[in-house]
VEXDREN-2710 file (C-alpha; in Angstrom, 1 decimal):
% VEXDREN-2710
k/r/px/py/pz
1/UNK/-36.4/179.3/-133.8
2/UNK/-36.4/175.4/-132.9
3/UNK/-38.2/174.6/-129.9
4/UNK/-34.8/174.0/-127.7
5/UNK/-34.1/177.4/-127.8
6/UNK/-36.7/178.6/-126.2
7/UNK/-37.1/178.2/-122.0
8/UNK/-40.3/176.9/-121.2
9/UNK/-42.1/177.1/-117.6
10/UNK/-45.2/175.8/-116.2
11/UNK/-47.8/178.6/-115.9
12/UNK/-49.6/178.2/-112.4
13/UNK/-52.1/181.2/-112.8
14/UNK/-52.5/184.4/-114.7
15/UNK/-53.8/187.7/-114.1
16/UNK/-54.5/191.2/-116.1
17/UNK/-53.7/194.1/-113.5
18/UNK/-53.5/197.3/-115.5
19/UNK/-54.3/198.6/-118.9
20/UNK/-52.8/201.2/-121.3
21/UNK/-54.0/203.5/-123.8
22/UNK/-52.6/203.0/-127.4
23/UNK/-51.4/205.7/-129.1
24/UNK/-53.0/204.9/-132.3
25/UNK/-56.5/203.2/-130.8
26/UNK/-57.1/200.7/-128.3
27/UNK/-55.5/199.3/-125.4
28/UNK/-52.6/196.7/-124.4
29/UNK/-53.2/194.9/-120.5
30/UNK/-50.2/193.9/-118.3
31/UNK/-50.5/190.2/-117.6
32/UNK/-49.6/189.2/-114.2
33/UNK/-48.0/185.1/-114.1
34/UNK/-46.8/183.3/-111.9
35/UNK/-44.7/180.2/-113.0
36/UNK/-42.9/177.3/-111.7
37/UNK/-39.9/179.4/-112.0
38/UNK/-40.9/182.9/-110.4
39/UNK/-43.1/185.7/-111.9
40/UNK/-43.4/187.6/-115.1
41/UNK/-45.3/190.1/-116.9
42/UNK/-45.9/191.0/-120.3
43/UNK/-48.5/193.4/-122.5
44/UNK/-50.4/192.1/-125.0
45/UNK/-53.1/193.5/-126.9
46/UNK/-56.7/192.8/-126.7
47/UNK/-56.8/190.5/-129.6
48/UNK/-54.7/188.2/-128.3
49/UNK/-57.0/187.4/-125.8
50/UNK/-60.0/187.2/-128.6
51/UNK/-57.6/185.2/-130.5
52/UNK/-57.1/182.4/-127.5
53/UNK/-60.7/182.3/-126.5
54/UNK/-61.7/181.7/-130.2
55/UNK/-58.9/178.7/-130.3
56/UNK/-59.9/177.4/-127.2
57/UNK/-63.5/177.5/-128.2
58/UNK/-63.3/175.7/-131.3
59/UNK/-60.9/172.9/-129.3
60/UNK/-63.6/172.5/-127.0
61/UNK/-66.3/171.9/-129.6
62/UNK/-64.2/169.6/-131.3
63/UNK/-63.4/167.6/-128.4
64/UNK/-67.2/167.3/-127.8
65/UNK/-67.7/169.7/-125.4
66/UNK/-70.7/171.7/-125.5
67/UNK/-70.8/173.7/-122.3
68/UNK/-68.7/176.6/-123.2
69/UNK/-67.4/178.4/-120.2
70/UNK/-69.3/182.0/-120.1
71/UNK/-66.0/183.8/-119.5
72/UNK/-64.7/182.6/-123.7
73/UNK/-67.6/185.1/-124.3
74/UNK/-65.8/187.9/-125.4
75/UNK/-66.9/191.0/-126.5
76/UNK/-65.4/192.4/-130.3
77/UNK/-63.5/195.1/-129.6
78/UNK/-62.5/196.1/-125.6
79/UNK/-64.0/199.8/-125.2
80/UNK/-66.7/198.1/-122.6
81/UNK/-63.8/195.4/-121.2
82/UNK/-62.8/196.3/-118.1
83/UNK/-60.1/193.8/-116.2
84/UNK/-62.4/191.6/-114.1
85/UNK/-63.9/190.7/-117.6
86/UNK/-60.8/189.5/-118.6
87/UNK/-59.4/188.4/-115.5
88/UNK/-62.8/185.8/-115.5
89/UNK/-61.3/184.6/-119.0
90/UNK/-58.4/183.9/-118.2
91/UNK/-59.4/181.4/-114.7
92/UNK/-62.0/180.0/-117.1
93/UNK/-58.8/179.3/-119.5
94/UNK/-56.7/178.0/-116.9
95/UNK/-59.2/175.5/-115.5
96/UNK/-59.4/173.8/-118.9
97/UNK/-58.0/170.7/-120.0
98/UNK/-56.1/172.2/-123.2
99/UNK/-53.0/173.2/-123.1
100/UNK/-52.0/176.9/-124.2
101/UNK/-49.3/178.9/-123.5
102/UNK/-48.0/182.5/-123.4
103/UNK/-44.9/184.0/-125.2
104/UNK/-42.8/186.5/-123.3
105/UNK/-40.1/187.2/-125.2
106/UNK/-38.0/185.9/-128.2
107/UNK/-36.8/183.2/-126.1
108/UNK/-39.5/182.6/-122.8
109/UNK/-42.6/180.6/-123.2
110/UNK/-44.8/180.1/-120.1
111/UNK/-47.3/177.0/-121.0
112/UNK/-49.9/176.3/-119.1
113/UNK/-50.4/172.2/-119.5
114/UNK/-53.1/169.4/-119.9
115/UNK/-54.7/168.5/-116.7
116/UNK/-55.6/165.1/-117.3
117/UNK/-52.6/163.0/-118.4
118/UNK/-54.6/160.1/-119.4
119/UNK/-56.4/161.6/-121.9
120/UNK/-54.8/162.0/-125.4
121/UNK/-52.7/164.8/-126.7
122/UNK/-55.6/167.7/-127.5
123/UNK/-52.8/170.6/-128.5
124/UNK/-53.9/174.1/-130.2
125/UNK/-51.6/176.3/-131.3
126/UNK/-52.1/180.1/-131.7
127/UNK/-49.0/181.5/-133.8
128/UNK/-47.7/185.4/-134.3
129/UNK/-50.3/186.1/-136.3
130/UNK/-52.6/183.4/-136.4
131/UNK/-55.4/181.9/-134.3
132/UNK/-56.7/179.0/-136.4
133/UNK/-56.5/175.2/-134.6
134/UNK/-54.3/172.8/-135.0
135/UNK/-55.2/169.5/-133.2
136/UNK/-54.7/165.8/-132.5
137/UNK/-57.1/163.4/-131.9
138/UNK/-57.9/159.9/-131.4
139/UNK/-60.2/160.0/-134.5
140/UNK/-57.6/161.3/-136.8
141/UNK/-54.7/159.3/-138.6
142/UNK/-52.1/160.7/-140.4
143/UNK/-51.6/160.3/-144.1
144/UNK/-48.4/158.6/-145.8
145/UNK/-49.1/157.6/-148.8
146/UNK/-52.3/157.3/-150.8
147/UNK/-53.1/155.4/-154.7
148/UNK/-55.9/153.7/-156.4
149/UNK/-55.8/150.1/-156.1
150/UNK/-58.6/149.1/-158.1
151/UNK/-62.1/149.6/-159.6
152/UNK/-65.8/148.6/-160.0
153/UNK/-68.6/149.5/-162.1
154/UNK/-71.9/149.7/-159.9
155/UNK/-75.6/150.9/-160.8
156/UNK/-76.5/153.8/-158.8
157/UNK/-80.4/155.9/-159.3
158/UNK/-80.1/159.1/-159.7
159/UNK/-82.0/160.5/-155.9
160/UNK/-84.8/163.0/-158.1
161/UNK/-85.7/161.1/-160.9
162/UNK/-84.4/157.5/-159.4
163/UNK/-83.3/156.8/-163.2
164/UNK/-80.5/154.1/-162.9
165/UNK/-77.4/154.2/-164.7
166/UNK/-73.7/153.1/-164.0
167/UNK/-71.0/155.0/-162.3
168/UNK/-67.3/154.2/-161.3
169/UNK/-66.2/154.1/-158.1
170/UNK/-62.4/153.0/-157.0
171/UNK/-60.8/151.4/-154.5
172/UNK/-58.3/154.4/-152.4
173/UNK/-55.5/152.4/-150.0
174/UNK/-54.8/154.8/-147.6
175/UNK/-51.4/154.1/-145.6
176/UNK/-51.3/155.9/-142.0
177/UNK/-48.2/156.4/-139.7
178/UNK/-49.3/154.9/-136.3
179/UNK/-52.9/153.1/-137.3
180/UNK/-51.7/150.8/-140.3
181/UNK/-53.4/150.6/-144.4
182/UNK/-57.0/151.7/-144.8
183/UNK/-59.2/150.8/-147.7
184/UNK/-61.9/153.0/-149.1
185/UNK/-64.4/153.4/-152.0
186/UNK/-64.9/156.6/-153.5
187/UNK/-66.2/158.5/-156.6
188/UNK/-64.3/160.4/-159.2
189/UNK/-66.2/163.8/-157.3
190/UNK/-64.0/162.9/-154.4
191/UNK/-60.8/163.0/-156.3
192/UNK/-62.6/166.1/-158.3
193/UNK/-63.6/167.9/-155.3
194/UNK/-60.2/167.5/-153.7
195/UNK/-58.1/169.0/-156.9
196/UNK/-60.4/172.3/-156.7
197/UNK/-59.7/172.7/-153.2
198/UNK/-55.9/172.1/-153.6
199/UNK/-55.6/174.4/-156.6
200/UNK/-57.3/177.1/-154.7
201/UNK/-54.9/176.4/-151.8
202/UNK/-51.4/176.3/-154.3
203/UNK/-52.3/178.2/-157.0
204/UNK/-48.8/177.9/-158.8
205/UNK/-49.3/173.9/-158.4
206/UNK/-52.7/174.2/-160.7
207/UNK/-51.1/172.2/-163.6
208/UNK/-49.5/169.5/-161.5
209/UNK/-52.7/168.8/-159.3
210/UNK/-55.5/169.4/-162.4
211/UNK/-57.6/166.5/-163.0
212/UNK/-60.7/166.4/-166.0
213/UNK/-63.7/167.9/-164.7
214/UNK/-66.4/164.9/-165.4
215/UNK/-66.0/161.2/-164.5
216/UNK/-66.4/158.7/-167.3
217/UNK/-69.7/158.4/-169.3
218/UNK/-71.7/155.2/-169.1
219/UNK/-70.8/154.8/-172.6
220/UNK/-66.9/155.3/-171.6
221/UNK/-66.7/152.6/-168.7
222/UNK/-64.1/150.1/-170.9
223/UNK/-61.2/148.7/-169.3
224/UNK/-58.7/150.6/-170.8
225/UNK/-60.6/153.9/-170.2
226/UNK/-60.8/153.3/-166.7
227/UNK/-57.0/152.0/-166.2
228/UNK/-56.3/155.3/-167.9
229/UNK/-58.0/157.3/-165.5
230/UNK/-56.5/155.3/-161.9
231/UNK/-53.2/156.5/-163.9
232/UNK/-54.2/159.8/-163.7
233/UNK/-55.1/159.6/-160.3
234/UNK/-52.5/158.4/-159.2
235/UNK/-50.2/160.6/-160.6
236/UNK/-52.3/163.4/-158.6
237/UNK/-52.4/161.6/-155.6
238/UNK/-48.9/160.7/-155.9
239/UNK/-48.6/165.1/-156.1
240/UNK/-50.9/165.3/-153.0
241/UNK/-48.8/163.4/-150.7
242/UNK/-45.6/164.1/-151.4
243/UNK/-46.1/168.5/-151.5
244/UNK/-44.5/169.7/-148.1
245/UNK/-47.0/172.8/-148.4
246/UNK/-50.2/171.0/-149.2
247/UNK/-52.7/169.7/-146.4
248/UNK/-56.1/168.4/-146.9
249/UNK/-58.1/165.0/-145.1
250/UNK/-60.2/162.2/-146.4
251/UNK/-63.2/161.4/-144.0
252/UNK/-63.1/157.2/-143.7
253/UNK/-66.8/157.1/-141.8
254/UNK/-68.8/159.4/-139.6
255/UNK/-66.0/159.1/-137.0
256/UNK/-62.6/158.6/-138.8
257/UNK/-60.5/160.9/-140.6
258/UNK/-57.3/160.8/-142.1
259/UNK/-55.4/163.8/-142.7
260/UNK/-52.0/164.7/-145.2
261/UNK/-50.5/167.0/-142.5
262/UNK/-48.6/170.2/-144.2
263/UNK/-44.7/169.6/-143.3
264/UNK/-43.0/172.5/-141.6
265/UNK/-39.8/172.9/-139.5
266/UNK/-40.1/172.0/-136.1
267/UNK/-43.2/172.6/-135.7
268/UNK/-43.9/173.6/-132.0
269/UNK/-47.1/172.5/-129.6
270/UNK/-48.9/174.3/-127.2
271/UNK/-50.8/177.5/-128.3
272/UNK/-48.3/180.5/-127.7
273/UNK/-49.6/184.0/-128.0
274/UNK/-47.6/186.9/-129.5
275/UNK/-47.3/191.0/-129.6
276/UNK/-48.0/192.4/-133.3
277/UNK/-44.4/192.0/-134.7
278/UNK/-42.6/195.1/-135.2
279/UNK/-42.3/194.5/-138.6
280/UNK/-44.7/193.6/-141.4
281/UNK/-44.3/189.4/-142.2
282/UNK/-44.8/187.7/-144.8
283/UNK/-47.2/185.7/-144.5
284/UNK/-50.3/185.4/-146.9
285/UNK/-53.8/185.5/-145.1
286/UNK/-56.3/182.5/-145.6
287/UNK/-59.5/184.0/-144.8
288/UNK/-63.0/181.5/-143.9
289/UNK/-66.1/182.1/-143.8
290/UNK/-68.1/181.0/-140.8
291/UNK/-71.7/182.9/-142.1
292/UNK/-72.9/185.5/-144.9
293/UNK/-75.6/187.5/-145.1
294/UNK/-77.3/190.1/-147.1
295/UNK/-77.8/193.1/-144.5
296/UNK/-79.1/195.8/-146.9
297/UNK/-79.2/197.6/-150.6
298/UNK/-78.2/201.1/-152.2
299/UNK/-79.4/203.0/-155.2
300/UNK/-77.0/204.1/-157.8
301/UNK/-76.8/207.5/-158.9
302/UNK/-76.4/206.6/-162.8
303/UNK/-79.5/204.8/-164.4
304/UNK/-79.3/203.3/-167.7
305/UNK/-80.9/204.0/-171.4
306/UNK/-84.1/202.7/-170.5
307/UNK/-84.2/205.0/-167.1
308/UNK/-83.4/202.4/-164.1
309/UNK/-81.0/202.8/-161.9
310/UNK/-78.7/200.4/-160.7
311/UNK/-78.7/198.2/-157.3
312/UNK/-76.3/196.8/-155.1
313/UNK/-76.5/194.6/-152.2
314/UNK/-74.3/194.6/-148.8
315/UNK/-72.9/191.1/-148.5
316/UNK/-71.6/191.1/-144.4
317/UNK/-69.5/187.5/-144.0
318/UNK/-67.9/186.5/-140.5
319/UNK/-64.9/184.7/-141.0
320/UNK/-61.9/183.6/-139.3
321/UNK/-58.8/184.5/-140.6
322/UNK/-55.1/183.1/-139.7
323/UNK/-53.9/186.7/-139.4
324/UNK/-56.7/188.1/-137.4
325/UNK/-58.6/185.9/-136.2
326/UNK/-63.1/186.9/-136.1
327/UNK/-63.1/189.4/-138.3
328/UNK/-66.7/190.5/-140.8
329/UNK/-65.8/192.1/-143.9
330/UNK/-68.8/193.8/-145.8
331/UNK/-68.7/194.2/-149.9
332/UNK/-71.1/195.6/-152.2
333/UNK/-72.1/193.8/-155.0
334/UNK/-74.4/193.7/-158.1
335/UNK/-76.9/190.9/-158.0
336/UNK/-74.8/189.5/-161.2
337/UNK/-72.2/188.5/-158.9
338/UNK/-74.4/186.2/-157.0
339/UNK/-75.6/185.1/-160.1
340/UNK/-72.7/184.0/-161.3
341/UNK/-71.7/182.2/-157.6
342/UNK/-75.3/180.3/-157.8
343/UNK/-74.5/179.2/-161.8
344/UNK/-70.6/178.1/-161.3
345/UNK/-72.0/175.7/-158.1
346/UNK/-75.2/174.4/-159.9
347/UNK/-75.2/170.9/-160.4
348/UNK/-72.5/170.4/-157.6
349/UNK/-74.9/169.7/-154.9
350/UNK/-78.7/168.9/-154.1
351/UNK/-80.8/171.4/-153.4
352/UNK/-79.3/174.2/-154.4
353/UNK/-81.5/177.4/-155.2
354/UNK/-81.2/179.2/-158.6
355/UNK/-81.5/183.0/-159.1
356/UNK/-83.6/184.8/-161.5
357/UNK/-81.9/186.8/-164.3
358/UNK/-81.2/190.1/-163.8
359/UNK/-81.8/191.8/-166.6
360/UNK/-85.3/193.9/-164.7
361/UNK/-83.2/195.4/-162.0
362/UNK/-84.4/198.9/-160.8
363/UNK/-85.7/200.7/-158.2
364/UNK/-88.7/199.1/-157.1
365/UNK/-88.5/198.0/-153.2
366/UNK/-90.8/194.8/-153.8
367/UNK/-88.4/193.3/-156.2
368/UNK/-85.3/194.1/-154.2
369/UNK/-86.7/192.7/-151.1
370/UNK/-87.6/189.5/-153.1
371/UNK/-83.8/189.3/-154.2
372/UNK/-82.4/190.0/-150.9
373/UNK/-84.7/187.1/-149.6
374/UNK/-83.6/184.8/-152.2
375/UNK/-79.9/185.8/-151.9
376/UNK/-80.0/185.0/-148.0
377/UNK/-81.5/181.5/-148.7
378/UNK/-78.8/181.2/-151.2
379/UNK/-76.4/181.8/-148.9
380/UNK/-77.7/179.5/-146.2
381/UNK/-77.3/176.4/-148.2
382/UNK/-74.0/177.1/-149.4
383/UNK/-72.8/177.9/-146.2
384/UNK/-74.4/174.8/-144.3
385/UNK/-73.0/172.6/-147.7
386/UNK/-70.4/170.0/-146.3
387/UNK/-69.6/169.2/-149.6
388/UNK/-69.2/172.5/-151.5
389/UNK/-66.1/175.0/-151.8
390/UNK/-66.3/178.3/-153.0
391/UNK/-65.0/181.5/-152.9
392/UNK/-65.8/185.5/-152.9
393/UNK/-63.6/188.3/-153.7
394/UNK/-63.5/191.5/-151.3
395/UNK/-60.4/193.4/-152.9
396/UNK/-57.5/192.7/-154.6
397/UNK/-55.9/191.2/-151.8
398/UNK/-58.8/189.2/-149.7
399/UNK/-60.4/186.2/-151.3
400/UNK/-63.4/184.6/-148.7
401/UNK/-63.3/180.8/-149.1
402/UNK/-66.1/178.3/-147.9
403/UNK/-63.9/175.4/-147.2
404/UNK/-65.1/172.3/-148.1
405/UNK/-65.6/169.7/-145.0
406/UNK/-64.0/166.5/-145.7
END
């Protein structure tokens, strides 16, 4: 539905004044609103309150702010909320300088709007099922067009053994919609890095946005190798920018980004929340991770030929997903499957831990509390690593990705 066929009014306070049971499990809470144009109510669910203080949150902390209002605390499911919890929420939410807004119906929106009209636009946007955040920002230029202008040869040391050798790096012209061309250096891992993370994000596009795995050797950098390779990405970058679906951001310095925006129809500001729709949508879930952990082990019942039994380890990750929003999913695993994570991003990154072979697993406590140390350190370098991507399967459905932070 295009935005001018839904009436909009200017929310001038909100209030939850009664709650219902569910008849499966949980609870839906009457909110009370006043607007510019009279008063309303509506039931939503408790998520969608946990869904607007989690956008909200994130705005803030991407706006700078670090003082978090106390009411966005809230708790993760609502058998201790009661409605002065929620009701201290939702003043909290209202006093902010983000806008937001509240659906009730197919055709009403209430929004509640940005206080300080000097400031830039700062929109989130919540949708049906979503609560990921969608922003503007001063820092931020959006992408037209991007290609490889040219290329140097420079002599880089390598930062453990400080052994020099020579390395391309190329010249990326940027072209933005409001802030003019920008010029950039970059490495072929850039260009690398970005291909992986688009692949993973349009998996039916793999072939169109693949790109060979290693930059040039020292003993490739000719001029007609290198031409050869600006060709190729170019022709990827070329892909990139012109893909409706895709979206992905280049970071300029420590302060400027610019971002290809994915292209959708009429896209609507304002974060709007929404009942559970009625029926099932089809809309494929992205889920991040925000941390993962190792939380504990279990013995198998079979045991091998030489008489050890098998061990798995509970891998508990938070993550925020665009259909429903902080969730933790916990998997067991064999320690092969870690294995194989630490092995495929070896070599990607500085510092990153290795994992002894697995070949002596049994039951002996010492060993497994040695692996579940190791695994947790593990995790907390690929988690806190800007530059890595990587994913985890839960089920045949749910992939976990650790986005990379551009």
């Amino acid at each position: 539905m295009a935005v001018g066929d839904t009436a909009t009014r200017t929310l001038l306070s909100a209030t939850v004044v009664e709650r219902r049971s569910l008849p499966s499990r949980g609870y839906q809470y009457k909110l009370h609103i006043v607007s510019d144009k009279g008063e309303l109510c509506v039931w939503h669910k408790y998520k969608t309150f946990q869904n607007l203080a989690t956008t909200l949150t994130i705005q803030l902390l991407h706006d700078g702010v670090t003082d978090i209002p106390h009411g966005f605390d809230l708790p993760r499911d609502d058998t201790t909320v009661d409605l002065p919890l929620l009701n201290t929420f939702l003043l909290a939410a209202v006093e902010t300088d983000l806008d937001w807004g509240i659906r009730i119906d197919a055709t009403t929106v209430v929004y509640k709007p940005k206080r300080r009209s000097s400031s830039s636009s700062s929109f989130s946007f919540v949708d049906r099922k979503s609560s990921m955040a969608h922003h503007d920002d001063t820092a931020q230029r959006v992408l037209v067009d991007a290609r490889i202008l040219d290329a140097r040869v420079v002599r880089v040391a390598h930062p453990e053994t400080m052994k020099e050798y020579d390395v391309v790096q190329y010249c990326l012209a940027l072209e933005t919609r409001a802030h003019g061309p920008m010029r950039i250096w970059r490495r072929y891992s850039t260009f690398s890095s970005l291909a992986t993370s688009l692949q993973r994000q349009c998996p039916r596009m793999r072939h169109e946005l693949d790109l060979p795995e290693a930059d040039l050797r020292s003993s490739q950098l000719s001029a007609s190798n290198i031409q050869s390779r600006i060709e190729v990405l170019n022709q990827f970058l070329l892909v990139a920018c012109k893909t409706p679906l895709l979206e992905w951001g280049i970071r300029i310095d420590a302060d400027t980004c610019v971002y290809k925006r994915k292209v959708v129809d009429e896209p609507r500001q304002g974060i709007v929340l929404y009942e559970e729709p009625a029926k099932a949508c089809c809309v494929s879930e992205n889920v991040s991770l925000i941390s993962a952990k190792i939380a504990g082990f279990r013995i198998g019942a079979r045991k091998d030929a030489a008489g050890h039994a098998s061990v798995k380890y509970n891998l508990q990750m938070d993550c925020l997903s665009n259909l429903g929003g902080i969730c933790t999913y916990s998997i067991w695993r064999r320690f092969a499957t870690f294995e194989e994570l630490a092995k495929s991003v070896a070599g990607l990154a500085p510092h990153i831990p290795s994992l002894r072979a697995s070949d002596d697993e049994h039951h002996d406590k010492a060993l497994v509390q040695r692996r579940i140390d190791a695994l947790n350190h593990l995790f907390d370098v690929l988690s806190a690593c800007d530059e890595l991507e990587w994913a985890i399967r839960v089920d045949a459905d749910t992939t976990v990705y650790k986005h990379r932070v551009v």
